[in-house]
C-alpha positions in Angstrom: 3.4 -41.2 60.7 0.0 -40.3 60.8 0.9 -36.1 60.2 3.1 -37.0 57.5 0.5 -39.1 55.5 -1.5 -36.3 55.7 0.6 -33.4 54.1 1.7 -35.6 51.8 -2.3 -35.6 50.7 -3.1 -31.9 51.5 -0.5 -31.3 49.1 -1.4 -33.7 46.6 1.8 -35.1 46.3 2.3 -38.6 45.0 4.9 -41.6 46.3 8.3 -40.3 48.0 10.9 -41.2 48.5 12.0 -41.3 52.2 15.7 -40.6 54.0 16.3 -41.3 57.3 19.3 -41.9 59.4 19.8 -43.3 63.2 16.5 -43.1 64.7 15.1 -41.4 61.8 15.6 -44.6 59.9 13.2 -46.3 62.0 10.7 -43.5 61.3 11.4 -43.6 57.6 11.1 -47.7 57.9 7.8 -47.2 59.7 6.5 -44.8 56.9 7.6 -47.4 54.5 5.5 -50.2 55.8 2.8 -48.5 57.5 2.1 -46.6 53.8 3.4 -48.0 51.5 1.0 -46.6 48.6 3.1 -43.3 49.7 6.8 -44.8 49.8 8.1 -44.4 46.9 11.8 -45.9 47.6 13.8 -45.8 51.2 17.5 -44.2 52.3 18.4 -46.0 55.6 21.5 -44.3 57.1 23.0 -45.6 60.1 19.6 -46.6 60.7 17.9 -47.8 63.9 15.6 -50.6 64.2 17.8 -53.2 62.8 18.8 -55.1 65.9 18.9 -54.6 69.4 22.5 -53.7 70.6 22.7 -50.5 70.9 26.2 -48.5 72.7 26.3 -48.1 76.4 26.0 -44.5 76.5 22.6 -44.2 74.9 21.5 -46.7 76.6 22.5 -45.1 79.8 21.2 -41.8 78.6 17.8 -43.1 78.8 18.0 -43.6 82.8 16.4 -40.9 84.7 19.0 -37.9 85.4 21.3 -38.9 83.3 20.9 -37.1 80.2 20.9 -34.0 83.1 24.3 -35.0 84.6 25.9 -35.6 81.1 24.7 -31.8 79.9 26.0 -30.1 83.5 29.2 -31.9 83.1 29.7 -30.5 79.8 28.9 -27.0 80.3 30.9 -27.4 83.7 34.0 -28.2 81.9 36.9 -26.0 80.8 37.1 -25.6 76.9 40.9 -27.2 77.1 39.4 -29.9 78.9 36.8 -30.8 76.2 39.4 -30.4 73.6 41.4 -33.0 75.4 38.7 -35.5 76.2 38.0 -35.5 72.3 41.6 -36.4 71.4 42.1 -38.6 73.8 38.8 -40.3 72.5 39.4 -39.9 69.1 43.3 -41.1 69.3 42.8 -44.0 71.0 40.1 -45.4 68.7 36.8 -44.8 70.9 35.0 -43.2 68.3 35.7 -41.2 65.1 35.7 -37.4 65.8 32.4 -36.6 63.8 30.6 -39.1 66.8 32.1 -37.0 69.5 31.1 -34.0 67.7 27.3 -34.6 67.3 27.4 -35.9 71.1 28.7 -32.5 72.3 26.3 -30.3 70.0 23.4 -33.3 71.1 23.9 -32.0 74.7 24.1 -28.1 73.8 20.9 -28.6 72.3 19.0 -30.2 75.5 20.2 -27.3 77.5 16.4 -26.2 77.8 15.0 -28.6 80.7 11.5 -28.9 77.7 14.2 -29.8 75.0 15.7 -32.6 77.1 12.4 -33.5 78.1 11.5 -33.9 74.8 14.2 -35.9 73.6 14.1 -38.3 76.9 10.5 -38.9 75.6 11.7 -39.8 72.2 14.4 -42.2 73.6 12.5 -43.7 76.2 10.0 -44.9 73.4 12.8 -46.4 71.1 15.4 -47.1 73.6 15.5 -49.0 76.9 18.7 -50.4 79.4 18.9 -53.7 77.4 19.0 -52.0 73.8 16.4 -51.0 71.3 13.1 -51.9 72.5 11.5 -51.3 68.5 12.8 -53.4 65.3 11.9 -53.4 62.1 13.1 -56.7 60.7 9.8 -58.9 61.3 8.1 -56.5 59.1 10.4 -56.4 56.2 8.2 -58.1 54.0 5.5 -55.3 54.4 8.0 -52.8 52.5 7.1 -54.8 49.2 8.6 -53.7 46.4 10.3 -50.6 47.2 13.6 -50.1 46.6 16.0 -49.7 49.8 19.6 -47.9 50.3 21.1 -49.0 53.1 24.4 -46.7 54.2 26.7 -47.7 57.2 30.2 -47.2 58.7 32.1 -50.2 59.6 33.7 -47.5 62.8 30.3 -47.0 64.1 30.3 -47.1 68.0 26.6 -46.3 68.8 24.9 -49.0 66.3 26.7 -51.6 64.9 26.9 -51.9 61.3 26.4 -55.4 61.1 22.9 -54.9 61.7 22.6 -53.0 58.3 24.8 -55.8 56.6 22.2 -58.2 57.9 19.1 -56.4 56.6 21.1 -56.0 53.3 21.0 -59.7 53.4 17.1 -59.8 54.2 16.0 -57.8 51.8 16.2 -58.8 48.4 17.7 -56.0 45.6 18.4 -53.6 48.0 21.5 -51.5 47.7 24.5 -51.6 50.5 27.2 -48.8 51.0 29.7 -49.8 53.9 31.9 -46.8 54.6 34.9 -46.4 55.9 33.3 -43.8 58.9 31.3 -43.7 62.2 27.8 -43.0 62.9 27.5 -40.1 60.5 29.0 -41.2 57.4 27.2 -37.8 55.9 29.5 -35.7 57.8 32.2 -37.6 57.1 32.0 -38.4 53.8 29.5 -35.5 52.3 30.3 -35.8 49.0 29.9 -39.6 48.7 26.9 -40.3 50.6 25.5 -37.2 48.3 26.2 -38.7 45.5 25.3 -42.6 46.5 21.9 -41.0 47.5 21.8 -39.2 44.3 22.2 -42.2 42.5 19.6 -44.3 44.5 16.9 -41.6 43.5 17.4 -41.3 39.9 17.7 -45.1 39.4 14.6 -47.0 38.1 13.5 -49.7 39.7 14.9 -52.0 42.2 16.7 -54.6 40.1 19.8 -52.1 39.1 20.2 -51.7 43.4 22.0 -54.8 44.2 25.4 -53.5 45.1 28.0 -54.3 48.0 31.1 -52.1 48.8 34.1 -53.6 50.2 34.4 -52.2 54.0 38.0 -50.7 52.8 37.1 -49.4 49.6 36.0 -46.0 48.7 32.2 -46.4 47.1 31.8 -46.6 43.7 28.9 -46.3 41.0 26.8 -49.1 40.0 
């Protein structure tokens, strides 16, 4: 948090606004509290630190090796036999195909043993075999008056959405968009969450927030 206090000075730049999703939620809730003289308003997508469940396989990732075994297992693979895992796993309602996609291009990306060493670190810190070891919630009332967007699926398989229905709940005139997508609801739905962020920036103050979105219904303005 600490390096990103201080551009923010050396640039003599006032309150921000912050956007985070997944892990990068809890980042952009740590900001939040941590400065809030600097937090101008908060997007929480998908957004860690809610709650502890967290899906089997990141939990699992974060055992020794197996972030290793997952990558030579991909790159082992025929391309037809990718292809077919990711139907099968998308048809029979594991997880939408944007999850599976990010997965696959996660692993590409960890190829380098100092990448996945990297991101093990990262994990490790957040992330333990019983769920999320960090949470946010107990510090809610540290955010004080800024504004919060809160952005979810109601198909996502690697944190579940109730846990940003429950801080919606907890945290008086913020702004809730449930959507009909996975973990990624930007990739699913681009031009939505674009537009639900774009919203949540240009609105003024807090008290014109205070929205909820059916689960089945597509999102609509304030």
């Amino acid at each position: 948090m600490l390096p990103l206090r201080d551009l923010l000075r050396e640039l003599e730049l006032g309150p921000v606004s912050v956007v985070g999703h997944s892990f990068g939620g809890g980042v952009a809730m740590s900001f939040g509290y941590q400065f809030p003289e600097r937090t101008d308003r908060l997007g929480l997508i998908s957004s860690g630190g809610l709650g502890a469940e967290l899906t089997l396989a990141l939990r699992a990732a974060s055992v020794p090796g197996a972030l290793r075994a997952a990558h030579a297992v991909t790159a082992l693979s025929p391309r037809w036999l990718r292809q077919l895992a990711r139907h099968a796993v998308t048809e029979l309602g594991l997880a939408p195909g944007a999850d599976v996609d990010a997965v696959a291009k996660a692993l590409r990306g960890i190829a380098e043993p100092a990448a996945r060493e990297a991101f093990l670190r990262t994990l490790r810190g957040a992330v333990g075999w019983s769920g999320q070891r960090l949470g946010a919630v107990d510090r809610f009332g540290l955010l004080g008056a800024q504004p919060v967007l809160l952005i979810t699926g109601r198909r996502d398989t690697c944190i579940p959405y109730q846990h940003t229905v429950r801080a919606h709940a907890q945290l008086p005139g913020s702004r809730l968009e449930v959507l009909d997508a996975g973990h990624f609801p930007h990739h699913e739905h681009p031009d939505d969450v674009a537009r639900i962020l774009a919203e949540f920036l240009a609105a003024e103050g807090s008290g014109e927030l205070a929205t909820v979105h059916p689960l089945d219904a597509a999102p609509r303005a304030s």
